[in-house]
N, C-alpha and C positions, 0 to 999 in steps of 0.2 A: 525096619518097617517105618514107612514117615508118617508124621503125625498128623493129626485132624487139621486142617485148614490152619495152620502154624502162622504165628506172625509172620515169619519169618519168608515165608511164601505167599505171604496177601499182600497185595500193593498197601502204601501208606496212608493214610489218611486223607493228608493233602493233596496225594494225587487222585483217589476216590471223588473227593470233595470239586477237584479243580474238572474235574471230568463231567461231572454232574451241571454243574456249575457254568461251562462252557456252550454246554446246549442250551442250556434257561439263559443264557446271555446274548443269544443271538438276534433278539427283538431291540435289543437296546445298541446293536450294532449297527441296527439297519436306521435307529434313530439319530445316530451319532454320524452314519452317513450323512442322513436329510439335514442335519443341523450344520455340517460343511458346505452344502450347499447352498443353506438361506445365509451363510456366512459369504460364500461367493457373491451371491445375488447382492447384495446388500454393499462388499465392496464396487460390484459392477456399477449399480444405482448412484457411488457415491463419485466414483473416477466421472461418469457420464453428466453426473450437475456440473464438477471443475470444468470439463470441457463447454461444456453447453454455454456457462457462464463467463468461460473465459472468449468464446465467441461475444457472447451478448453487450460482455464492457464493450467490447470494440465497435460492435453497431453503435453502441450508444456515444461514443465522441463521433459518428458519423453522422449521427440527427442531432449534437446536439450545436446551441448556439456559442456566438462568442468565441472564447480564443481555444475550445475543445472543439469545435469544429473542423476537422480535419480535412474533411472531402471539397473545403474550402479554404486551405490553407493560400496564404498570400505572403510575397516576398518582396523585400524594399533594395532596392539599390539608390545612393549617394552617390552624386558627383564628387564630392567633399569633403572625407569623414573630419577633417584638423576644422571645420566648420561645423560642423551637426552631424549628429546621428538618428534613425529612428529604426521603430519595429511596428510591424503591420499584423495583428490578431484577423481572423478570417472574414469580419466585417466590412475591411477599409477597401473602396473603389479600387477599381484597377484604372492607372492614368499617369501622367508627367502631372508633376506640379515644382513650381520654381517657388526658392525661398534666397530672399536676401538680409543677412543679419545684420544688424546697424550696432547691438548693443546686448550683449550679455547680462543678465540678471547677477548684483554682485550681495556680500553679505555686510550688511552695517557694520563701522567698524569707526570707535572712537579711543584716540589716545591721548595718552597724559600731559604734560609740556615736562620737556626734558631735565632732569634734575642730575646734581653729580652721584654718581654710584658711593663712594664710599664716604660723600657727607651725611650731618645730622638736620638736616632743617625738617624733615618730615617726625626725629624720634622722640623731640620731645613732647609733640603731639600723638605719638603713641605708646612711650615705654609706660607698660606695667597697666594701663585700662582700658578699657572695652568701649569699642565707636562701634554704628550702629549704620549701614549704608542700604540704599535702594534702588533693583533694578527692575525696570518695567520692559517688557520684548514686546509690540506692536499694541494689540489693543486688550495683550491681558491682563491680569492683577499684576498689582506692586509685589515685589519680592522683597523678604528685609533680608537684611543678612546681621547678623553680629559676631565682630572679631574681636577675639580676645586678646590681646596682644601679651606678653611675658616681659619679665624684666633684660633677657635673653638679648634684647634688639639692642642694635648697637650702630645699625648703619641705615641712609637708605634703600639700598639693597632688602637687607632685614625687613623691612615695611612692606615694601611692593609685593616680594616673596610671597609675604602673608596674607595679603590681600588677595593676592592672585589664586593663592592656595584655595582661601575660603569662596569666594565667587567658585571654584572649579568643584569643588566640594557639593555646592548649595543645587548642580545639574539645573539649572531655572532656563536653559536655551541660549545661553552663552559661554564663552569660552574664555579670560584672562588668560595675559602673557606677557612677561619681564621683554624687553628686548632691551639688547644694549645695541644702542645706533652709535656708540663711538665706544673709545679705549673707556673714555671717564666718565660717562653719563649714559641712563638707561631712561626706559618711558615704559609708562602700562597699557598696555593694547587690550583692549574689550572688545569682541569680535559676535556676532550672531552666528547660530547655529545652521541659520537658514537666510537663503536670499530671498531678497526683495521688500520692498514697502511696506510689505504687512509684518514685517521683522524689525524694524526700525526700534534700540534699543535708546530709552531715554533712565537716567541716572538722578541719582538724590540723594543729601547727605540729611539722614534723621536726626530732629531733632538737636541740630547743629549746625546754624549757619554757618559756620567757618569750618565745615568737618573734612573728611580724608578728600573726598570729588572736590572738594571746593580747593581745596589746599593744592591737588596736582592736577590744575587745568583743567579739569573734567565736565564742571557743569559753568554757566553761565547763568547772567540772571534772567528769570523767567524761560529758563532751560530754553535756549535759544540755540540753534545748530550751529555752532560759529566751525569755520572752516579751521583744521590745523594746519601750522605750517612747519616749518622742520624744529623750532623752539614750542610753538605756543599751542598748548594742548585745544582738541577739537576734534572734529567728526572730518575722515579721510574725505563724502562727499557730500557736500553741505545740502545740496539738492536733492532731496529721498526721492526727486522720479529718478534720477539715477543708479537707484537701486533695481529699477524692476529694467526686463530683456524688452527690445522693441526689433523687430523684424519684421516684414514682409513675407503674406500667403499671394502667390499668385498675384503680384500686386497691390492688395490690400495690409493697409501697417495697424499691426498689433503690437498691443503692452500687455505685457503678463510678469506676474510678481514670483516669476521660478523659470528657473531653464526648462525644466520636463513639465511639456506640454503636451496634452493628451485629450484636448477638446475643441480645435479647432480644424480636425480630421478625423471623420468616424475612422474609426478602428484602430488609428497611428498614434504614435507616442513620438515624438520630437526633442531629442536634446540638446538644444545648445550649447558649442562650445566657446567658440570665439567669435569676434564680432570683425564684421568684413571690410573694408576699406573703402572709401569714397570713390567711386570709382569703377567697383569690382563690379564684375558681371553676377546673377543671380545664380544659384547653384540650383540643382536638380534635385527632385525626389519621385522615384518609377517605381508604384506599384504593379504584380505582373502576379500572376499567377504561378504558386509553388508548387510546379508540376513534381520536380522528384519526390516533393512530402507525400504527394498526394498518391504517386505511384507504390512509394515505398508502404503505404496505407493499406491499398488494393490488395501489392504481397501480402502483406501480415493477415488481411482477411480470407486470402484463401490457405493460408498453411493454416489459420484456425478452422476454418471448415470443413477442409478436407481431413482435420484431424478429428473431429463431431462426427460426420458422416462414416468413415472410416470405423469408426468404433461402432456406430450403426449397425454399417454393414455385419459387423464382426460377430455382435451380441446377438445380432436377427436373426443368424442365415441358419441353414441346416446343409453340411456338407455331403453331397450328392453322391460321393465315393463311400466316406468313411460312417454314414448316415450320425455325426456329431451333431451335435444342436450347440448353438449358442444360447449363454444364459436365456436369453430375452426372445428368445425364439419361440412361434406362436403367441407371444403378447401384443395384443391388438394395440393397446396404446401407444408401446414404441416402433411396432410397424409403420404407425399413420402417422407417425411423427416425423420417422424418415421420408415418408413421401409427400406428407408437405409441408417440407424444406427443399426436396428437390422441387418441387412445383413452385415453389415461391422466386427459385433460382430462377427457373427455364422462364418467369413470366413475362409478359410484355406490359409495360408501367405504361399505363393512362394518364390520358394529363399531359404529353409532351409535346412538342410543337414535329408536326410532319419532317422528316426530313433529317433531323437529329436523333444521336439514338437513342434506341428507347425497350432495348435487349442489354445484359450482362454480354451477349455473344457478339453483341455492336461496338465493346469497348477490348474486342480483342481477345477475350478468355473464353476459353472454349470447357465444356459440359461433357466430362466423359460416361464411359455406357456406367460407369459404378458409381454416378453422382458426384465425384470428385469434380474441382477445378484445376484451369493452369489456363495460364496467363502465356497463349499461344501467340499472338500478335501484337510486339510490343508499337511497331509503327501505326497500326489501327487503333491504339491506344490513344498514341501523339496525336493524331490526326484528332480521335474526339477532343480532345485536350485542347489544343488549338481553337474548335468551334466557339469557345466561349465558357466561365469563369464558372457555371454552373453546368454546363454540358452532363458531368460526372455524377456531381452531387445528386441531380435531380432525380437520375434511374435509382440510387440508393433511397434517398431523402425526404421523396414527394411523398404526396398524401397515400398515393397509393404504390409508393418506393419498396424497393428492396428490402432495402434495410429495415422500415416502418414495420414491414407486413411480418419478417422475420425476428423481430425483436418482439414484438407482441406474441410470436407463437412460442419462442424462447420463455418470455416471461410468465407463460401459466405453467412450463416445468419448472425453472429455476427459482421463481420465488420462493420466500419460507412459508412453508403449509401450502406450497404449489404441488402438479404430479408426481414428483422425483421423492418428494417431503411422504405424500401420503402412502406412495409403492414401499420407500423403505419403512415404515411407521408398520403398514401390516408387516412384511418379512419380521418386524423385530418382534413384532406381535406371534407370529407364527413359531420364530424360532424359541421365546422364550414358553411357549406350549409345549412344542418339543425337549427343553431343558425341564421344566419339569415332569412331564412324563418320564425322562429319562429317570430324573431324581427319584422319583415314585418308583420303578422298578428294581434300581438300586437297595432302597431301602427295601423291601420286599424279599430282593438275593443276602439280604445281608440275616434274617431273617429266619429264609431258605437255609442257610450257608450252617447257622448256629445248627438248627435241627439237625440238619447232615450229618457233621458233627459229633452229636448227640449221637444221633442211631447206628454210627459206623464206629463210635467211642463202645457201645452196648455189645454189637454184635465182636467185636475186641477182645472184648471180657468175656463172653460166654464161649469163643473160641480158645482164650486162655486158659478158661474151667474144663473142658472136654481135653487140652493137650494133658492138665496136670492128672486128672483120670486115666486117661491112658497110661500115661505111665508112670501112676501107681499099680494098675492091674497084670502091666508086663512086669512089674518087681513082684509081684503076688504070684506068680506062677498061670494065671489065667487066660493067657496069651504065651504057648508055646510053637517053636518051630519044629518041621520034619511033620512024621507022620505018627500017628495016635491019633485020640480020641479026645476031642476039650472042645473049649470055645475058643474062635478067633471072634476079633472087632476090625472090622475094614471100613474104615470110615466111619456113618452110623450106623450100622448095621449091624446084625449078630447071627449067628446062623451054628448049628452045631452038625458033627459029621466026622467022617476020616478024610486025615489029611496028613 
């Protein structure tokens, strides 16, 4: 006979409990859905700023000025370069301009009078104490220097060495350097950092008339520029306008105290190399318009557009077969967002002179039905190119450009605490409502779960007690088989009779 509702034939606890359990959890499924999807949403919002923004840097070198100016880029060619070089930022005219160099800008440079390398006449002027020297670079402070000299020294080599060392040591805008101009004798060469006139290094022995400058040809009296000559220490050009570059713009002769010159043509930089020969004809310099920059610009701006747009499309649509939605499908703000930026695309820019163009569809790129661009006519492109150095810029740049109109519509989403800022700010708001709701019912099943528990642990035991009764009362004779006369127990019940 089997027993009263036996363990052994009741499911387990855990599985009661997990069964239970399973249906009270189904509110927290549905939360745990919604909470993947403000977790979508939220990466959608955040893919959609990178692109938006990484459109927007690009508008922005096409409004801005100076040498980020793109849609103004400009290109140099030299007749010359072993004569000059230069580079042209988006400001510099377009035009021929002739330059003839007379004179390169050199670096001040004075040296010692030759002494024998491996005599003593300078050591006993320095073995074993400390001289004390000054050098001055154009019109700034005196520099001291003081060298300690060692008992070490032993030649004049030994001396210069030291000198040289300590000057290079002290970085003041000059440079020391031993040369040996023969087998048996060296000189000390003091060189400036920089050319030109305003570099002009003038030297002094402290507190020493007879000191180290004084001793190896260095200074004169009332520090006079005396010219060297292959013995007698002095300044390689005695004349300091010799130091600065003189050449001709277009004609007119300039002095400037540096090779790279960068103000004597908006927007060019000029570097002189070498200086031309009496004689030479003027060399060339042709500003022109840097059409590849300018085209290669265009590309970049429609593969970032039509990547913004694209995403758009994606987020917005509602697919007509499979009835899908995109995240951002039905949201009114990134609807009118996508429409105008198409609107701003297809506009026709105000402001521009009849005749020129004054469409995106005027420079050759064509507007397809999904918003996208492509850069369908590249000789329509050449041709506006051609018109003139601003033709391009203008449809982007003007007041009431392209680029102006869409970088302002760009910058109230992309900024920080712009649209994109405040759409995801609620989602996290929302989703963290939903995290704690979730949390909240958790704790509540956890709760649930103990009582269960509890009351499936009770009902255990009271089935445990009714199995050990039973069958105590079948060892008691009270429960017999066949037929007679007794009591049977079927389950709970009792019932007396033949059987």
């Amino acid at each position: 006979m089997a027993e009263i509702g036996s363990i052994s034939t009741t499911p387990s606890i855990n599985t009661l409990v997990k069964t239970f359990l399973d249906v009270e959890r189904k509110p927290i499924k549905n939360l745990e859905t919604k909470k993947t999807e403000l977790n979508k949403r939220t990466s959608v919002f955040t893919d959609l700023k990178s692109k938006l923004k990484t459109l927007k840097d690009r508008l922005d070198t096409f409004t801005a000025v100076g040498e980020e100016a793109k849609l103004s880029a400009k290109i140099v060619t030299v007749s010359n370069e072993n004569i000059f070089t230069a580079e042209a930022t988006p400001d510099a005219s377009i035009g021929v301009n002739t330059i003839f160099v007379s004179r390169v800008a050199k670096n001040d440079i004075v040296v010692s009078s030759r002494i024998s390398k491996n005599g003593f006449s300078l050591v006993n002027s320095a073995y074993g104490r400390t001289r004390k020297i000054s050098i001055t670079v154009g019109s700034g402070n005196a520099n001291t220097i003081t060298i300690s000299f060692g008992t070490d020294i032993s030649s004049n080599q030994d001396v210069l060495d030291k000198i040289a060392e300590e000057i290079n040591d002290a970085d003041i805008g000059v440079s020391a350097k031993v040369i040996a101009d023969t087998r048996s004798t060296i000189r000390l060469a003091i060189v400036s950092d920089e050319v030109g006139s305003e570099n002009t290094i003038q030297l002094a022995d402290v507190n020493n008339n007879n000191g180290l400058f004084k001793k190896l040809g260095l200074i004169e009296k009332n520090n006079e520029r005396r010219k060297a000559t292959r013995t007698q220490g002095g300044y390689i050009y005695e004349n300091t306008e010799n130091l600065d570059a003189l050449f001709s713009l277009n004609g007119i002769e300039i002095t400037k105290s540096t090779n790279e010159i960068d103000d004597v043509l908006t927007g060019v930089t000029i570097k002189l190399l070498k200086a031309q020969k009496s004689g030479d004809e003027p060399e060339t310099l042709t500003i022109s318009q840097d059409t590849s920059t300018i085209k290669e610009q265009l590309e970049n701006f429609i593969k970032e557009y039509n990547d913004a747009i694209k995403y758009l499309n994606e987020k917005t649509s509602i697919n007509a077969i499979t009835k899908e939605r995109g995240t951002l499908s039905g949201n009114f703000t990134y609807q009118n967002l996508k429409i105008r930026m198409r609107s701003i695309i297809a506009q026709k820019v105000s402001g521009i002179e009849e005749g020129k163009p004054q469409t995106i569809r005027d420079l050759g790129i064509k507007i397809n039905n999904d918003g996208t661009l492509e850069l369908e006519d590249e000789d329509q492109l050449e041709e506006a190119l051609a018109q003139g150095p601003t033709t391009v810029s203008d449809i982007f740049t003007s007041d009431d450009g392209i680029a102006t109109n869409l970088k302002d519509l760009l910058s109230n989403y992309t900024s920080t605490g712009g649209i994109i800022d405040i759409s995801k700010k609620g989602v996290s708001n929302e989703e963290k409502s939903v995290s704690r709701t979730i949390s909240s019912y958790e704790s509540r099943l956890k709760f649930r779960e103990s009582a269960l528990r509890k009351q499936f642990a009770e009902l255990q035991k009271t089935l445990s007690i009714l199995n050990s009764q039973q069958a105590l009362l079948a060892r008691s004779g009270f429960i017999t088989y066949g037929y007679g006369y007794g009591y049977g127990i079927y389950g709970t019940s009792s019932y007396g009779g033949y059987y």
